[in-house]
VOMARMAR-838647 format. One record per residue (C-alpha): x, z, y; residue number from 1; residue in three letters. Coordinates in steps of 0.02 Angstrom, whole numbers, m for minus. Each point is the difference from the previous one (the first is absolute). Layout:
// VOMARMAR-838647
+--------+--------+--------+-----+------+
|      u |      w |      v | pos | code |
+--------+--------+--------+-----+------+
|      X |      Z |      Y | NUM |  Ala |
...
+--------+--------+--------+-----+------+
//
This chain:
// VOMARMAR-838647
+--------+--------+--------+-----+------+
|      u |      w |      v | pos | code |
+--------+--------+--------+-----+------+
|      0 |      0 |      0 |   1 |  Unk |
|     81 |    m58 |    167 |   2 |  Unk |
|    m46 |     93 |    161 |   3 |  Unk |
|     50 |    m52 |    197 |   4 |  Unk |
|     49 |    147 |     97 |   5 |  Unk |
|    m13 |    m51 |    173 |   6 |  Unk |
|    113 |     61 |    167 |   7 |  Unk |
|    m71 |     63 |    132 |   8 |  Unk |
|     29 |    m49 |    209 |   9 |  Unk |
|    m48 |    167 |    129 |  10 |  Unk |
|    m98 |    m81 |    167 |  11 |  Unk |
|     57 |    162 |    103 |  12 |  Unk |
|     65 |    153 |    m43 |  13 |  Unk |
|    m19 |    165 |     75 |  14 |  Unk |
|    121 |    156 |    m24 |  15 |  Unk |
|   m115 |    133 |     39 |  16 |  Unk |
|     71 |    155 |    m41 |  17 |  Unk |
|    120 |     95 |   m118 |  18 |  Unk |
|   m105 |    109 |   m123 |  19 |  Unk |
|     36 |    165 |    m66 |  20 |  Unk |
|     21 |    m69 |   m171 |  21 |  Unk |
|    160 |   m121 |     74 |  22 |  Unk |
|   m121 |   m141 |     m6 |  23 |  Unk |
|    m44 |    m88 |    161 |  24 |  Unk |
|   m192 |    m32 |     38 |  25 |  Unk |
|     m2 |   m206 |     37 |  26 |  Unk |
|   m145 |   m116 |     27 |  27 |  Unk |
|     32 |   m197 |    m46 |  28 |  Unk |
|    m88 |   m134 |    m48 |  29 |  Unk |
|     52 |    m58 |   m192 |  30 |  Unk |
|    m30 |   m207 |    m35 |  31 |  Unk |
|     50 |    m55 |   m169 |  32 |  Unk |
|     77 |   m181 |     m7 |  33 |  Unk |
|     43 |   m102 |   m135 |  34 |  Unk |
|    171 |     26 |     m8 |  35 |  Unk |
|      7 |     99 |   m188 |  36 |  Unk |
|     95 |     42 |   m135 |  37 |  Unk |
|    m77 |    m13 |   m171 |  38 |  Unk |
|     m3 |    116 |   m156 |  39 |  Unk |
|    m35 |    m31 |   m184 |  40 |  Unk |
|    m74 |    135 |    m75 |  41 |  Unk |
|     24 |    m26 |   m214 |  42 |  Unk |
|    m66 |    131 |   m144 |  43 |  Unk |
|    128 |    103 |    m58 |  44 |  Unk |
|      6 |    154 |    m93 |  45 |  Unk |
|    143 |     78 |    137 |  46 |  Unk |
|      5 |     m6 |    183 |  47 |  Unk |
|    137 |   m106 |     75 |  48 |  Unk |
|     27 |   m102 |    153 |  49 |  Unk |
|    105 |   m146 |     35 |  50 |  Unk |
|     48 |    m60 |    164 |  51 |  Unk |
|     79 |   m174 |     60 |  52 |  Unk |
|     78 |     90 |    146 |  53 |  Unk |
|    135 |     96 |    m89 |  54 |  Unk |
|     39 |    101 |    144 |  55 |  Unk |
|   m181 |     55 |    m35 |  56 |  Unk |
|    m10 |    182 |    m98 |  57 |  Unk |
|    m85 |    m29 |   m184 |  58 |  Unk |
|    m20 |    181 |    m26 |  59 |  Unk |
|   m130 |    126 |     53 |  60 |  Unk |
|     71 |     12 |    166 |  61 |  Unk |
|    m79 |   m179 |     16 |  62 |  Unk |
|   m156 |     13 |    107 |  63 |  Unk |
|    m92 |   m116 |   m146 |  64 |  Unk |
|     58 |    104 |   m113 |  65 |  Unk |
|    m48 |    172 |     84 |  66 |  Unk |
|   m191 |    m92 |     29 |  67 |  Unk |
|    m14 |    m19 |   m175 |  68 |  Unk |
|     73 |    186 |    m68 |  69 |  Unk |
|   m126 |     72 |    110 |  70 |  Unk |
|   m130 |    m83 |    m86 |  71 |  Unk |
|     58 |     52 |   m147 |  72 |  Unk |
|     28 |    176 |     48 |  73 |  Unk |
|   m156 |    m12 |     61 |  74 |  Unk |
|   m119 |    m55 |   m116 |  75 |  Unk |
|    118 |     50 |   m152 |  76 |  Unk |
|     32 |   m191 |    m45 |  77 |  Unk |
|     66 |    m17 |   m175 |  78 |  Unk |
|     29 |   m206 |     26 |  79 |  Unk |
|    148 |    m82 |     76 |  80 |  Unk |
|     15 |   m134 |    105 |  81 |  Unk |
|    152 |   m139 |     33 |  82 |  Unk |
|     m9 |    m35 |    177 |  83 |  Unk |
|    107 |   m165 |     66 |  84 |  Unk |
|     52 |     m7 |    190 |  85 |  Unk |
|     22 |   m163 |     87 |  86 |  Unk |
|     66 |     44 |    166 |  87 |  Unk |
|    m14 |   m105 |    135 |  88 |  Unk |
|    m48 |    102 |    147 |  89 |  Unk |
|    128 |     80 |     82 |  90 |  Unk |
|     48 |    180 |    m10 |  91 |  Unk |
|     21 |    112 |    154 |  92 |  Unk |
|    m65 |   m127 |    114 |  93 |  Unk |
|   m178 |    110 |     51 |  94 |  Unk |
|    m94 |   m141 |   m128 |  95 |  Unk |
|    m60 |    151 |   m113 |  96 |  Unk |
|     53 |   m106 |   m145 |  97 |  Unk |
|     36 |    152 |   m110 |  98 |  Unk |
|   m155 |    101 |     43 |  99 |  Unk |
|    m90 |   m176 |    m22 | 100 |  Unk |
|     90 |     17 |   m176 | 101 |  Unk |
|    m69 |    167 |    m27 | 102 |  Unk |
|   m155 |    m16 |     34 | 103 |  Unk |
|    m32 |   m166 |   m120 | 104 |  Unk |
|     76 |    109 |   m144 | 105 |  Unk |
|   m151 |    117 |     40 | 106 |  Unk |
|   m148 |   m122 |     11 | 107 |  Unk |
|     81 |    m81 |   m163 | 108 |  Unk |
|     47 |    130 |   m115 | 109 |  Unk |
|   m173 |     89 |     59 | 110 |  Unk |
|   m101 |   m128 |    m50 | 111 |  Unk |
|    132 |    m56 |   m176 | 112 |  Unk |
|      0 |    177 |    m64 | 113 |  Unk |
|   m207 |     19 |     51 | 114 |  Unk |
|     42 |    141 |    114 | 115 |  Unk |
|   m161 |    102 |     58 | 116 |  Unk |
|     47 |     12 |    174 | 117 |  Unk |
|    m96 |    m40 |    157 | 118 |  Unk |
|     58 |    m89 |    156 | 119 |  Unk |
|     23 |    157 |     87 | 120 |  Unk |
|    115 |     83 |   m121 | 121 |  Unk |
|    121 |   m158 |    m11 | 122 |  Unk |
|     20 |     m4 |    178 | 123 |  Unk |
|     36 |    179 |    m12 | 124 |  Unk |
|    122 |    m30 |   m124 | 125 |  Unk |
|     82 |   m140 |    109 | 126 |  Unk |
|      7 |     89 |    137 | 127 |  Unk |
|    133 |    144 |   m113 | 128 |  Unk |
|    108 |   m170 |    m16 | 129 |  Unk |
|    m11 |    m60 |    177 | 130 |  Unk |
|    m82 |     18 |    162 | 131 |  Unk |
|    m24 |   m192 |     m9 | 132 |  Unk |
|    m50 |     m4 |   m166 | 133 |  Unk |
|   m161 |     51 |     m4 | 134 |  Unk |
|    m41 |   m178 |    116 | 135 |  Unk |
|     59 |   m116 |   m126 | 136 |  Unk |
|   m170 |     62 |   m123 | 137 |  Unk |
|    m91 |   m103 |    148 | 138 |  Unk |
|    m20 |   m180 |     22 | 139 |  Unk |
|    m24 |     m3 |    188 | 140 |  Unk |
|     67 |     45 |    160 | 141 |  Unk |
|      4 |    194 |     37 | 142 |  Unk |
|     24 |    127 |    154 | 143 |  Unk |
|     98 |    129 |    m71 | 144 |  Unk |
|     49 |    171 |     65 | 145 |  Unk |
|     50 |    187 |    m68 | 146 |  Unk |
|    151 |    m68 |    m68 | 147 |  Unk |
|    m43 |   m166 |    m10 | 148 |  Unk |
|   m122 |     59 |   m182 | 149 |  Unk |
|   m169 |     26 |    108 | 150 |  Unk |
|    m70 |   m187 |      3 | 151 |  Unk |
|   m165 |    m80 |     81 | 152 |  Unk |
|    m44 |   m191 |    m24 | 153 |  Unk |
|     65 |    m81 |    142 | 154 |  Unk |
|   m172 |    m53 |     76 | 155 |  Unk |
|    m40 |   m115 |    143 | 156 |  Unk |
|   m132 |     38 |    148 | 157 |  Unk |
|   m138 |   m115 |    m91 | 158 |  Unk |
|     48 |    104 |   m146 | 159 |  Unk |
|     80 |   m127 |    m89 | 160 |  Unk |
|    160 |     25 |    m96 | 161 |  Unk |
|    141 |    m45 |    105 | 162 |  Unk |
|    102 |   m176 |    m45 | 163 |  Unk |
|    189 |    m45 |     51 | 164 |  Unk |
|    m37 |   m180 |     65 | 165 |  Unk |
|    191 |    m22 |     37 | 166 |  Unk |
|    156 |    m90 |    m83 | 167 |  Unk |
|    112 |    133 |    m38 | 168 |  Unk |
|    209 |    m18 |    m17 | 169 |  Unk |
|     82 |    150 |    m74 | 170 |  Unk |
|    192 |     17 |     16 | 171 |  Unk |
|    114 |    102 |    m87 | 172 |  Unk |
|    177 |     42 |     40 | 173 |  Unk |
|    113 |     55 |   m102 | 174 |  Unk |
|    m13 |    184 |     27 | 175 |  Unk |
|   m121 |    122 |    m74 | 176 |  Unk |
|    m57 |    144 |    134 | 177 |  Unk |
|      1 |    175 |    m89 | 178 |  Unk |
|   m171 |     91 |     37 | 179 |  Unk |
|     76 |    176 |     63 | 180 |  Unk |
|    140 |    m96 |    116 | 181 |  Unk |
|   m148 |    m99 |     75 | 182 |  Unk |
|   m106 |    167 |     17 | 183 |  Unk |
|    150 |     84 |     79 | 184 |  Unk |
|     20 |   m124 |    129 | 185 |  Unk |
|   m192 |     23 |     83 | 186 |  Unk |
|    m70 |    137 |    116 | 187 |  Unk |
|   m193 |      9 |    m76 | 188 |  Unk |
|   m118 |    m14 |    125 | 189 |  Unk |
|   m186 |     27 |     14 | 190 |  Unk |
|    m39 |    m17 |    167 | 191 |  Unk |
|   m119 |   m119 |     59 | 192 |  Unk |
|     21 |   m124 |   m146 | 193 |  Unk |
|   m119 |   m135 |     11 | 194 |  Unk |
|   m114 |    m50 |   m153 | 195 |  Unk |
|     98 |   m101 |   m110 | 196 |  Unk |
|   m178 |    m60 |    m96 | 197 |  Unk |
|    m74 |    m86 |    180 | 198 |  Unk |
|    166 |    m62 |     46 | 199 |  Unk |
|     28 |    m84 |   m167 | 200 |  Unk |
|   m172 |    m63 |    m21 | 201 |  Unk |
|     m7 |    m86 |    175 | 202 |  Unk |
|    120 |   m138 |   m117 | 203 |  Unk |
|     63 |    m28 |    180 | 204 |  Unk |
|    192 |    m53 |     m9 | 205 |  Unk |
|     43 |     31 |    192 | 206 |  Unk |
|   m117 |    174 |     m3 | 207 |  Unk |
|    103 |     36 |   m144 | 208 |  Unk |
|    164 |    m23 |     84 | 209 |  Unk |
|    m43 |    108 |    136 | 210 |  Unk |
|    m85 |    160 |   m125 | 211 |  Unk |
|     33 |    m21 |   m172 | 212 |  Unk |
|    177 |     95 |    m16 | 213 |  Unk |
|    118 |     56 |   m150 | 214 |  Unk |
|     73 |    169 |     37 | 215 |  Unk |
|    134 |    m57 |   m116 | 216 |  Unk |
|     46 |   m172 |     73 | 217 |  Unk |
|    102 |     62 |    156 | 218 |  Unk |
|    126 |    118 |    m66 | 219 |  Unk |
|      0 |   m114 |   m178 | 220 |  Unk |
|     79 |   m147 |    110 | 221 |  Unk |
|    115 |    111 |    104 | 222 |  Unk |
|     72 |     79 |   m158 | 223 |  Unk |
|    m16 |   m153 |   m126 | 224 |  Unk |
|    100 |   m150 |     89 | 225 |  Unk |
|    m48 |   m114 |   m165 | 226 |  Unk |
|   m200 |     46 |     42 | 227 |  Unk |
|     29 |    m40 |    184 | 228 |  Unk |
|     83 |   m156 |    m23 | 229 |  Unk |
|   m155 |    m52 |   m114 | 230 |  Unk |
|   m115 |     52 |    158 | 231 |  Unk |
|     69 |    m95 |    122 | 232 |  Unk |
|      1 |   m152 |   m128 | 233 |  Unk |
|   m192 |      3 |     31 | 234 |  Unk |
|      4 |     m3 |    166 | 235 |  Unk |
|     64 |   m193 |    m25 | 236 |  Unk |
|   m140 |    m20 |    m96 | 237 |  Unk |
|   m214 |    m22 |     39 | 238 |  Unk |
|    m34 |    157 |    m52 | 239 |  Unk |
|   m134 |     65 |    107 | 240 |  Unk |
|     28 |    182 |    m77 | 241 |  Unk |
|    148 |     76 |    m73 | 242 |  Unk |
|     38 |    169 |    m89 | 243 |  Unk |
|     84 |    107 |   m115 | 244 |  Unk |
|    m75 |     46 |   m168 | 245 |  Unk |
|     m4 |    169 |    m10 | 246 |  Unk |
|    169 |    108 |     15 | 247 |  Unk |
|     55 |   m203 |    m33 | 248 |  Unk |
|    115 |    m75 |    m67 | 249 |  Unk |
|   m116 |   m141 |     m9 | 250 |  Unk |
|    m37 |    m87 |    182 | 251 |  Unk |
|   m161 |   m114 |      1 | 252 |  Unk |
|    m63 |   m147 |    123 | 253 |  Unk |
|   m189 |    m34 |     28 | 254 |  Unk |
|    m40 |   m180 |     31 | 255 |  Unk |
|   m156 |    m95 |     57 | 256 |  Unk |
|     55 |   m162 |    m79 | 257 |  Unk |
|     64 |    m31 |   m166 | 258 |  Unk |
|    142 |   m138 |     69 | 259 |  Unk |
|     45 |    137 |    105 | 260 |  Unk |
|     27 |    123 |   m145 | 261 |  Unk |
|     87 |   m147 |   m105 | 262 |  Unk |
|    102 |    m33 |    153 | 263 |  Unk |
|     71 |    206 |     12 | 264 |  Unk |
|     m2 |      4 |   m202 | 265 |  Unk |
|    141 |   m139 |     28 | 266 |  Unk |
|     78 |    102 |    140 | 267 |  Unk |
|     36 |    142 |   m127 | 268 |  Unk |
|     41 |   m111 |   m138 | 269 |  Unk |
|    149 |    m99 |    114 | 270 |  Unk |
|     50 |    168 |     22 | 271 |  Unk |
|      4 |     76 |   m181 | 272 |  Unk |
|   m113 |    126 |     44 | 273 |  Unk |
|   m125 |     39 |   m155 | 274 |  Unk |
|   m159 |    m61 |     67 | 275 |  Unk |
|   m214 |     14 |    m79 | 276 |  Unk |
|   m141 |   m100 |     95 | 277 |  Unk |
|   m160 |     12 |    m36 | 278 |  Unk |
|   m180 |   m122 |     78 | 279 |  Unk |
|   m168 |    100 |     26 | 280 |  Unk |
+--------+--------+--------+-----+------+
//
C-alpha cells in the first residue's frame, strides 16, 4: 500500500509568546501542497523502517517510527508493519516533511491494524509527535494556534473553504535551519497582531505584502546568508508574494501566471538551487 505524505507552506506566522511549558504559543495558517514523499506500507510480522535518505534515522528515534510504537503501545498491537520511506521533501527546511511522515504512519497503520480509535484521539496522539502533526490528519487548509496543534478549517467570509488560486515556486538552499536556533533568534510578540485568517483569505497579493508577515523570515535571512541569497533571487522574479516557510529553510514565490512561475522555476534551476512548482 503506497501513501503521499504531503509538505506543508505557512501563509504568516505569528510568535506569540513563550509558554511556561518552553513551548511558544503561535498562530499560522497550514496549506498542504503537493510536494510529498511517499511510503509503502507491506505486512510483516516485525516492525522495521527503511529509508532512501540514509542520513535519515531507521530506528525508533525516527518520527515514523515513534507514530507507529505509540500505536502499538497504545492499543497493545501484536502485528508488525514494514514501512518504506521515499524521501523527497527536504529535511529542516520548515516543509513539515517528517511530521507529514508521522502522521501518514498514523492514518495507515490505524486503519491496517483496524485500530478502534476516533478522529479525536489520533490527533491527540499526533499532537505527542509534533505540534504540526496533528494538521497533516486534515485534507484542507487550517488556522492553527496553541502550539501550532489547535486547528479550525480555514473558512472564507461566504463560508466557503478557502482555495490557493496561485502558482507557487518553492526553493531550497542548501542549508537546513535547526528549530531551537530559529526560536532563539525571535523576540515573541503579541501585541496588536492582526488576523492572519482575514488577511489570508482576502487572496490579495499586494494586501498580503503589506500584512501577512513571518516572524521567522527577518532574523532567518540575517543569520542564514544561503536563505538570503535565495530571497533576493525572487525579487528578479514575478512573484507577487514571497516568504519563508516556517522557521525555513525552504523560501517560496507566489505567482499569478504560470509562465511566470516556469520563468523563476528556471531562475533557480540556472542557479542549482533545488527548486518544486506547483499550478492551482
Amino acid at each position: 500500500m503506497k501513501k503521499q505524505a504531503p509538505a506543508k507552506i505557512n501563509l504568516g506566522l505569528h510568535v506569540l509568546s513563550k509558554r511556561n511549558d518552553g513551548f511558544h504559543a503561535l498562530e499560522t495558517v497550514f496549506l498542504a501542497i503537493k510536494w510529498a514523499d511517499e511510503l509503502t506500507f507491506s505486512p510483516s510480522d516485525t516492525l522495521s523502517l527503511v529509508c532512501s535518505d540514509p542520513r535519515l534515522p531507521m530506528d525508533h528515534t525516527n518520527l515514523c517510527m515513534k507514530a507507529a510504537l505509540i500505536l502499538k503501545e497504545r492499543f497493545q498491537v501484536v502485528q508488525g508493519c514494514q514501512i518504506h520511506l521515499q524521501k523527497n521533501i527536504p529535511f529542516g527546511a520548515g516543509l513539515g516533511g517528517g511530521s507529514s511522515d508521522a502522521a501518514t504512519v498514523l492514518k495507515q497503520l490505524a486503519k491496517s491494524w483496524n485500530l478502534p480509535v476516533s478522529t479525536a484521539e489520533l490527533s491527540e496522539l499526533a499532537a505527542l509527535l509534533g505540534s504540526d502533526v496533528p494538521f497533516f490528519l486534515h485534507e484542507q487548509p487550517m488556522y492553527a494556534t496553541g502550539r501550532g496543534e489547535i486547528l479550525t478549517p480555514l473558512i472564507n467570509l461566504d463560508e466557503t473553504p478557502y482555495t490557493f488560486p496561485f502558482h507557487l515556486v518553492v526553493a531550497m538552499p542548501v542549508v537546513a535551519v535547526p528549530t531551537p536556533l530559529a526560536y532563539r533568534l525571535i523576540t515573541p510578540n503579541n501585541r496588536s497582531r492582526p488576523d492572519l485568517r482575514k488577511i489570508v483569505c482576502t487572496n490579495d497579493p499586494e494586501y498580503w505584502r503589506k500584512t501577512l508577515v513571518n516572524d521567522f523570515q527577518l532574523p532567518i535571512l540575517s543569520h542564514f546568508p544561503e536563505i538570503n541569497r535565495v530571497a533576493t533571487l525572487f525579487e528578479e522574479t514575478n512573484a507577487v508574494y514571497t516568504s519563508l516557510s516556517g522557521s525555513g529553510a525552504a523560501f517560496f514565490g507566489v505567482f499569478e501566471r504560470a509562465g511566470h512561475a516556469r520563468s523563476a522555476t528556471k531562475l533557480f534551476e540556472d542557479h542549482h538551487i533545488n527548486v518544486w512548482t506547483d499550478a492551482p
